[in-house]
C-alpha positions in Angstrom: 105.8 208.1 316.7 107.0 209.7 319.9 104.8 211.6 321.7 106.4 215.3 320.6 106.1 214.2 316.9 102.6 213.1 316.9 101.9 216.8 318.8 103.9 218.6 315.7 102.5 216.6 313.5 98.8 218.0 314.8 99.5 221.3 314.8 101.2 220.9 311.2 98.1 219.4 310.3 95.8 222.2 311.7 97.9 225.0 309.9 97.5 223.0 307.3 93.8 222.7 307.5 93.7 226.4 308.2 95.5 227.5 305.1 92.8 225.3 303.2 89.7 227.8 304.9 91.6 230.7 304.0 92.2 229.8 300.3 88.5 228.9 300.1 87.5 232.0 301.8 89.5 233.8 299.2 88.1 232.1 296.7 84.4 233.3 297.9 85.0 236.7 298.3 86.6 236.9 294.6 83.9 235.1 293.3 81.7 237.6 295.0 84.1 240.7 293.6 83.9 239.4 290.2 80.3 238.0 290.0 78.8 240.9 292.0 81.1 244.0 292.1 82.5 243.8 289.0 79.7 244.0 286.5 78.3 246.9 288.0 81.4 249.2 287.6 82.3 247.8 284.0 79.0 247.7 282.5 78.1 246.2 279.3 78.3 242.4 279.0 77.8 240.9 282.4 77.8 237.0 281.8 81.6 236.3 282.0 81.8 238.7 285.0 79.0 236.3 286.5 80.0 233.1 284.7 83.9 233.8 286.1 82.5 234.8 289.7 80.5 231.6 289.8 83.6 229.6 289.3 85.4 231.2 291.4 83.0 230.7 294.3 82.4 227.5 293.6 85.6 226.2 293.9 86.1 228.1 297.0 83.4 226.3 298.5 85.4 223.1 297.1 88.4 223.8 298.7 86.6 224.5 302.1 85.1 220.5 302.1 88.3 219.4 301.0 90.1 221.1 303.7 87.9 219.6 306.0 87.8 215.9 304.5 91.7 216.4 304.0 92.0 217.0 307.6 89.6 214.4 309.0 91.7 211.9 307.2 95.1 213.1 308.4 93.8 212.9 312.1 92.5 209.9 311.3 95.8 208.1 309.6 97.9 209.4 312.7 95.4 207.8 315.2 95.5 204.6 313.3 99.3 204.9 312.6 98.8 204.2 308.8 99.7 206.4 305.7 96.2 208.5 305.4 94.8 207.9 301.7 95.7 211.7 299.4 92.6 212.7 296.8 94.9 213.4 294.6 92.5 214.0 291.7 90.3 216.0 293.8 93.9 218.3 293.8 94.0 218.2 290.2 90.7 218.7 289.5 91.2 222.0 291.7 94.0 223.1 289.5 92.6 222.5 286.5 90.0 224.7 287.5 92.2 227.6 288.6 93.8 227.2 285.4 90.5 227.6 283.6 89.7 231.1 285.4 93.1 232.0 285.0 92.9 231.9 281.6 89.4 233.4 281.4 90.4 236.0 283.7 93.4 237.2 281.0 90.8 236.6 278.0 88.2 239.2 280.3 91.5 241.7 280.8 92.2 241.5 277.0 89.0 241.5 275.7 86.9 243.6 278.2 86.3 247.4 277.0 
């Protein structure tokens, strides 16, 4: 790779990387918000509030680690000029869980008094 490409590739990577925090960080603070917050100004049943907050924060932490493994790697694969190696079931197992509060997050806007 020509110089210019491997420094576009880095910064690509970076935004990249970036974009991974930000998600996670999102994650946290909804997790927080809906764990935390929540309860307190619905009242009544406070497990799925907690349960769904939990998940949420969780998986925000997740995302953080795999941002930074994700990124290690790519540095890594353009230093050594090889493909870098994708967790792609990592990925899935990160959408499957943002399905899973999606859907409990309609069942608690449905259901909720």
């Amino acid at each position: 790779m020509a110089s210019g490409e491997v420094h576009r590739t880095q910064l690509a990577h970076e935004r990249t990387y970036l974009a991974w925090w930000r998600t996670g960080l999102a994650g946290i603070a909804a997790g927080f918000a809906v764990g935390r917050v929540l309860p307190e100004v619905v009242g009544g049943t406070n497990w799925p509030y907690i349960a769904l907050g939990t998940l949420l924060t969780a998986s925000g932490l997740a995302t953080m680690v795999y941002g930074i493994v994700h990124y290690r790697e790519l540095q890594a694969a353009l230093r050594e000029d090889r493909e870098p190696h994708i967790g792609e079931g990592f990925v899935l197992a990160l959408a499957a869980v943002g399905i899973v509060v999606g859907a409990a997050s309609v069942l608690l806007v449905l259901l909720a008094p």
